[in-house]
C-alpha positions in Angstrom: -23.4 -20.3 16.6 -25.2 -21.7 13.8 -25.0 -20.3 10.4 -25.1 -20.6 6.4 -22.3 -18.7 4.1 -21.8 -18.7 0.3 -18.1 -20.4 -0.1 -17.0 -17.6 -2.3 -17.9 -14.8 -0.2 -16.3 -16.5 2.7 -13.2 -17.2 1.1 -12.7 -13.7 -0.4 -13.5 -12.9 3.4 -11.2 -14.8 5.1 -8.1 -13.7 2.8 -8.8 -10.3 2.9 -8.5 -10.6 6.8 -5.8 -13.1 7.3 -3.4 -11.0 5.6 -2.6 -9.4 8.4 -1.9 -12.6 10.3 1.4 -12.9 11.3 2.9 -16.6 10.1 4.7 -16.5 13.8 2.6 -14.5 16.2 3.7 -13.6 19.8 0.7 -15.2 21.4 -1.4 -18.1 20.0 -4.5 -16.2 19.7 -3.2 -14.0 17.0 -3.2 -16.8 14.6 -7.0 -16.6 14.6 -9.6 -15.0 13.0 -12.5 -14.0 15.4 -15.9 -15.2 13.8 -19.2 -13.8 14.9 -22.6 -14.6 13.9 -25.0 -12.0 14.3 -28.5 -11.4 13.0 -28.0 -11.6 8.8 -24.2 -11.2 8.7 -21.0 -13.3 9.7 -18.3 -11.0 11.0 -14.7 -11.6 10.8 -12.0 -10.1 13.3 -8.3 -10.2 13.0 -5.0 -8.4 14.1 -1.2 -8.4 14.8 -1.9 -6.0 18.1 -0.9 -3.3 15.5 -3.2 -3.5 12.4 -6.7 -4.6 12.4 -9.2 -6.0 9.7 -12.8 -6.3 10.6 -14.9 -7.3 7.8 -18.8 -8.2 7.7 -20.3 -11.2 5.1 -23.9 -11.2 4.4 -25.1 -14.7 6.1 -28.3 -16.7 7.3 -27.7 -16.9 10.8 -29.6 -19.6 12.5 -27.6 -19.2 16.1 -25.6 -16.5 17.3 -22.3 -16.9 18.7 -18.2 -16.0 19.0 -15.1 -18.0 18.5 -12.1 -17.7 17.0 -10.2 -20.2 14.8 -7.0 -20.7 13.2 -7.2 -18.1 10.3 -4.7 -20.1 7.6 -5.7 -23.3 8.2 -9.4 -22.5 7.8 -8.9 -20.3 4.7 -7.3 -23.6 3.6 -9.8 -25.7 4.1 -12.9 -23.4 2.7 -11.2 -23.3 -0.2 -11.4 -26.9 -0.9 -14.6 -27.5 0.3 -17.5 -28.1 -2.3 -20.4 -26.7 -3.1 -21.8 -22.9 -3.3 -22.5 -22.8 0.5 -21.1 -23.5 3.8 -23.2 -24.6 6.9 -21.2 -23.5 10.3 -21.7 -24.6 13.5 -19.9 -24.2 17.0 -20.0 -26.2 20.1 -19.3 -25.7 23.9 -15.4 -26.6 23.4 -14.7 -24.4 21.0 -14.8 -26.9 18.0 -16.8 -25.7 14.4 -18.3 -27.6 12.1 -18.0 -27.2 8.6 -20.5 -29.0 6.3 -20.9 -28.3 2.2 -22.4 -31.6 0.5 -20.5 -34.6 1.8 -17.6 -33.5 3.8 -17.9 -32.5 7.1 -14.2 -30.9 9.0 -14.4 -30.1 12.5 -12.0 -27.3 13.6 -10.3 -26.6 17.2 -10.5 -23.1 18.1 -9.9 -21.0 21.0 -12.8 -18.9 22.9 -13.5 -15.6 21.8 -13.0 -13.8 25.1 -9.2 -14.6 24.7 -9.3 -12.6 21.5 -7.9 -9.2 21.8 -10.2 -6.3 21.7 -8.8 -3.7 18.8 -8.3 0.0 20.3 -11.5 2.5 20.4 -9.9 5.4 18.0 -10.9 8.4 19.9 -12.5 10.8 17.0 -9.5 13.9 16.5 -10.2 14.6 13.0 -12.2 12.8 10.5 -11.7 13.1 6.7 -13.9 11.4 3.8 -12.1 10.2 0.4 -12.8 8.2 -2.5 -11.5 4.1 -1.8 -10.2 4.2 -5.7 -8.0 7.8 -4.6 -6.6 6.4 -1.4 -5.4 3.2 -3.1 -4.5 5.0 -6.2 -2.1 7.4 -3.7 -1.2 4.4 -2.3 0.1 2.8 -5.2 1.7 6.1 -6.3 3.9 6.6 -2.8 4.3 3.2 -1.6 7.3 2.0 -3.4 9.4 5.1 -1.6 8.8 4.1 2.0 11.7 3.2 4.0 12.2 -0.6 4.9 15.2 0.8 7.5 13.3 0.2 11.1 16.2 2.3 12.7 14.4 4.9 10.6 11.0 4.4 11.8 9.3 7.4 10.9 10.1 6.9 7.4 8.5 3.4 7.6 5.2 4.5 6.4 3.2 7.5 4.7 2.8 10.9 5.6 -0.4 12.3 5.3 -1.3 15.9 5.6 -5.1 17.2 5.6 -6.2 20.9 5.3 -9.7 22.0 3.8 -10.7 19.9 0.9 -7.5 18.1 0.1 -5.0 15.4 1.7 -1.8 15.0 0.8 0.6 12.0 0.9 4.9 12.1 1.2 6.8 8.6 1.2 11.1 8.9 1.5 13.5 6.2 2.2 16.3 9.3 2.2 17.2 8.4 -1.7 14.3 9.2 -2.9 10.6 10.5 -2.6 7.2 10.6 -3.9 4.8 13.4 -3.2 0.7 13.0 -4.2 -2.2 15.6 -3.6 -6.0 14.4 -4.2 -9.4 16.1 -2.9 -11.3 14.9 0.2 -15.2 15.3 0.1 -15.3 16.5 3.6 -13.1 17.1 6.6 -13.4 17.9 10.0 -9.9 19.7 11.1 -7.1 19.5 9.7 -3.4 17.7 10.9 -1.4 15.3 10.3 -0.4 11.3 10.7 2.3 8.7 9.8 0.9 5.6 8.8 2.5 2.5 8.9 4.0 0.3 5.3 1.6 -3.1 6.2 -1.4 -0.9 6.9 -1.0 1.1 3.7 -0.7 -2.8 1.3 -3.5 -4.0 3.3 -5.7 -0.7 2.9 -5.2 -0.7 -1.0 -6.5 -4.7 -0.7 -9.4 -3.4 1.2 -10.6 -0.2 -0.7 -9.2 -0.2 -4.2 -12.2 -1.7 -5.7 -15.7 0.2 -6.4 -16.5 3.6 -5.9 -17.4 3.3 -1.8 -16.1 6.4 0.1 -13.7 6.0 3.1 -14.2 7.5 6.0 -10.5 8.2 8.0 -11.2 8.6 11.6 -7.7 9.7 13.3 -7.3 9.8 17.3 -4.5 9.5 19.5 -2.0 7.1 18.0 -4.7 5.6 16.1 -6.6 5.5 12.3 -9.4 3.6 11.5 -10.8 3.7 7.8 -14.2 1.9 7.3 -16.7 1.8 4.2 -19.3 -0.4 4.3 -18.7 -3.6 6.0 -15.3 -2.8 6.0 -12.9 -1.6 9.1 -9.4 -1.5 9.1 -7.6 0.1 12.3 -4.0 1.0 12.8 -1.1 2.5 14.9 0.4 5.2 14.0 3.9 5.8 13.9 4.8 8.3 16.5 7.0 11.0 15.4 8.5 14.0 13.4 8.3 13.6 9.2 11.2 15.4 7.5 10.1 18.8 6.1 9.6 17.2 2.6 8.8 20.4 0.6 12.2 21.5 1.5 13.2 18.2 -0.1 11.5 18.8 -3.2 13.9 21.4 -5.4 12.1 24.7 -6.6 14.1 25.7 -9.4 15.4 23.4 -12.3 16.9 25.2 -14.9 17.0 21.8 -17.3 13.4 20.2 -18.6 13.7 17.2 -20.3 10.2 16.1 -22.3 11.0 12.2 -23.1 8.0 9.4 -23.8 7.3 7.3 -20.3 6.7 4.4 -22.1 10.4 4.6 -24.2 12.0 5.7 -21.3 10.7 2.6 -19.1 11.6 0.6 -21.9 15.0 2.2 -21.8 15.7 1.8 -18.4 14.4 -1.9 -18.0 17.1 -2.6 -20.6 19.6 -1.0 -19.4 19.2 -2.1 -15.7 19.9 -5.7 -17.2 23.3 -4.9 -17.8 24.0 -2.7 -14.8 25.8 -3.7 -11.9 23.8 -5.6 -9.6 25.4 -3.1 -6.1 24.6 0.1 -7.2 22.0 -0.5 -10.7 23.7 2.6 -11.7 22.3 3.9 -15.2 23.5 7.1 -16.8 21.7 9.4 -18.5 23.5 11.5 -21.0 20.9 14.9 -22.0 21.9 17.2 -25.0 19.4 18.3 -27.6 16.8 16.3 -28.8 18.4 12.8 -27.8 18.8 11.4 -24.1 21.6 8.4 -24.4 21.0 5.4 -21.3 24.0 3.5 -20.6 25.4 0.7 -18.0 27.8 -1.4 -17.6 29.1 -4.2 -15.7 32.8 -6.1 -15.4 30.5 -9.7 -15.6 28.0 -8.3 -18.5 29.3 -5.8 -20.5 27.5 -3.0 -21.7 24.2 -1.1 -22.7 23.8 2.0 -24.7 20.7 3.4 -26.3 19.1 6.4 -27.6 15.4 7.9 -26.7 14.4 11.4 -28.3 13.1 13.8 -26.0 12.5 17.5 -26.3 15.3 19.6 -25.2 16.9 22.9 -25.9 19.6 23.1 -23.1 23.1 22.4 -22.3 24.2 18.9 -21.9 24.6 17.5 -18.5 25.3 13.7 -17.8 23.8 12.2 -14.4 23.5 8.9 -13.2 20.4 7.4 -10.6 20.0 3.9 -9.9 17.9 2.2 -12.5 15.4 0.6 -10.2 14.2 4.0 -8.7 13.9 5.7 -12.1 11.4 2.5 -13.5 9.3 2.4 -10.0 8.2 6.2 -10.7 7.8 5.6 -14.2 5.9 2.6 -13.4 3.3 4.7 -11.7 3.3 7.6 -14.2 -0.3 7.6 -15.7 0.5 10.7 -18.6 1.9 10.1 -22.0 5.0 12.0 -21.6 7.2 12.8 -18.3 9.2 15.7 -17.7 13.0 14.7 -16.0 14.1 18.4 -14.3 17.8 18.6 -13.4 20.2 21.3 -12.8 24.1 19.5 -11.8 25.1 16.0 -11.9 24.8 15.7 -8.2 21.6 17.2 -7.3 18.3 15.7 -7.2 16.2 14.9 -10.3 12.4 15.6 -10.5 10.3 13.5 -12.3 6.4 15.1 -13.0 4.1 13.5 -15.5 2.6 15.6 -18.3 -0.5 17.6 -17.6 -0.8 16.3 -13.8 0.6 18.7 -10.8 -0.2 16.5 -8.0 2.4 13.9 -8.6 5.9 14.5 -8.1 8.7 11.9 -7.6 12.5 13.0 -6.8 15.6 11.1 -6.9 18.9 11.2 -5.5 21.1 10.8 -8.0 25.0 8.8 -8.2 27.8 10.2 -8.5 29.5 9.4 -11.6 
């Protein structure tokens, strides 16, 4: 293998796919990053045996060739090499060469047909959608997926595909977040669990430019590619809670309030409250919604944020974290908080959108 690489492209390269290098894998392959040289493009292979990044670099390939090297530590050292380009070079044991001016580093590496071949993903269902929407629904959900492995089907997103649009539910039991977005073309319809690390890595992937993704979905296994990209997962194998029995239908109490005051709000108030349960209270009567906490250590927090409201008063109480990730990810000027009692769940939609919807648990008082 013999081969030239612009330094930039190859370290944007190689940390895109050693992200999903585990610091202590279970074999010592797995620490490396497959490279292969082939015709006018350098391409880079890496997994954990349950996600996959393959990921292709425009090159001038002199020698074609395989082998696989220690992902970190040469994502270290391109970094610090000088120079715009890279010369790459391999020998028979397995050793590459890296020149750029006046250093030259010589790797050890392992041969590529110990590398692990990633699962064919046998073509069930095929949908196409817009890299910016998947990351955006990414972003939007990914804060409610459960980090509780005994609850493994909640470790991940839910997404639903039917006609022209896909749909995606996140729950950790206290809370979830609920997203709906147009696909530009789908071959059947059905659904998937997706696994938390594939979801980060899939926003890194996708997030940027306009390239549409193409979601391939066989048996136990995605794969979403654009362009040069290719990220294959496992799926998480079993039965998503029926989340639009979740979701409450009929919320006599609609609270208008400023996101941006309310975030504000609750940042300030979450300073103060108890560190076990973050519980902030919200106190709703006409025209004003009163946030308080307090904490034996601290003290307290009270402030007033006008909202538009007509109703009877009702005090609840959610944990403050949970209120600010929504709000975080609420994109409209105003949100609308719709409650009924004290101990059933809130909904939070922003303005003018329908195809978010967030709800939260809230504590009991």
């Amino acid at each position: 293998m013999e081969l030239k690489i612009g330094r930039k492209e190859f370290v944007e390269a190689l940390e895109t796919v050693s992200s999903v290098v585990s610091s202590r894998p279970t074999l010592p392959i797995l620490g490396n990053v497959l490279i292969e040289a082939r015709k006018k493009e350098v391409v880079l292979t890496a997994t954990d045996l349950e996600v996959g990044i393959v990921l292709a670099v425009e090159a001038q390939v002199k020698g074609e060739g395989r082998l696989t090297i220690p992902a970190k530590k040469l994502l270290d050292v391109v970094r610090e090499m000088p120079g715009e380009s890279i010369e790459a070079e391999s020998d028979s044991a397995s050793r590459l060469l890296l020149k750029s001016g006046a250093v030259d580093i010589k790797l050890l590496g392992l041969a590529a047909d110990e590398f692990p071949a990633l699962p064919e993903v046998k073509k069930d269902a095929e949908i196409k959608v817009a890299g910016a929407t998947l990351a955006r629904m990414i972003r939007k959900t990914m804060y409610a997926v459960s980090a509780d492995e005994t609850r493994y089907v909640l470790n991940g997103a839910y997404l639903v595909w039917e006609k022209h649009e896909l749909k995606m539910v996140t729950t950790d039991g206290r809370r979830l977040a609920f997203i709906r977005a147009p696909i530009t073309a789908t071959s059947g319809k059905g659904e998937a669990i997706v696994p938390a690390k594939a979801l980060a890595e899939l926003t890194r992937l996708f997030a940027q430019g306009d390239r549409e993704v193409t979601v391939t979905l066989g048996e136990g296994y995605a794969r979403f590619s654009a362009g040069g990209a290719t990220l294959t997962t496992r799926l998480i194998d079993g039965n998503f809670p029926d989340y639009e029995q979740v979701i409450p239908k009929a919320q006599d109490k609609k609270v208008l309030v400023d996101t941006d005051l309310f975030l504000a709000g609750v940042k300030r108030s979450s300073i103060i409250a108890a560190d076990r349960s973050s519980s902030v209270r919200l106190d709703v009567k006409k025209g004003v919604l009163t946030l308080t906490a307090a904490s034996n250590e601290l003290g307290e927090a009270r402030e007033d944020v006008p909202i538009t409201y007509n109703g009877d008063s009702l005090s609840v109480a959610y944990n403050a974290r949970f209120l600010m990730d929504v709000l975080k990810q609420v994109e409209s000027k105003e949100v609308q908080l719709e409650l009924s009692t004290a101990l059933a769940p809130g909904v939070l939609r922003p303005v003018g959108d329908d195809t978010y919807i967030c709800v939260v648990m809230p504590i009991r008082i």
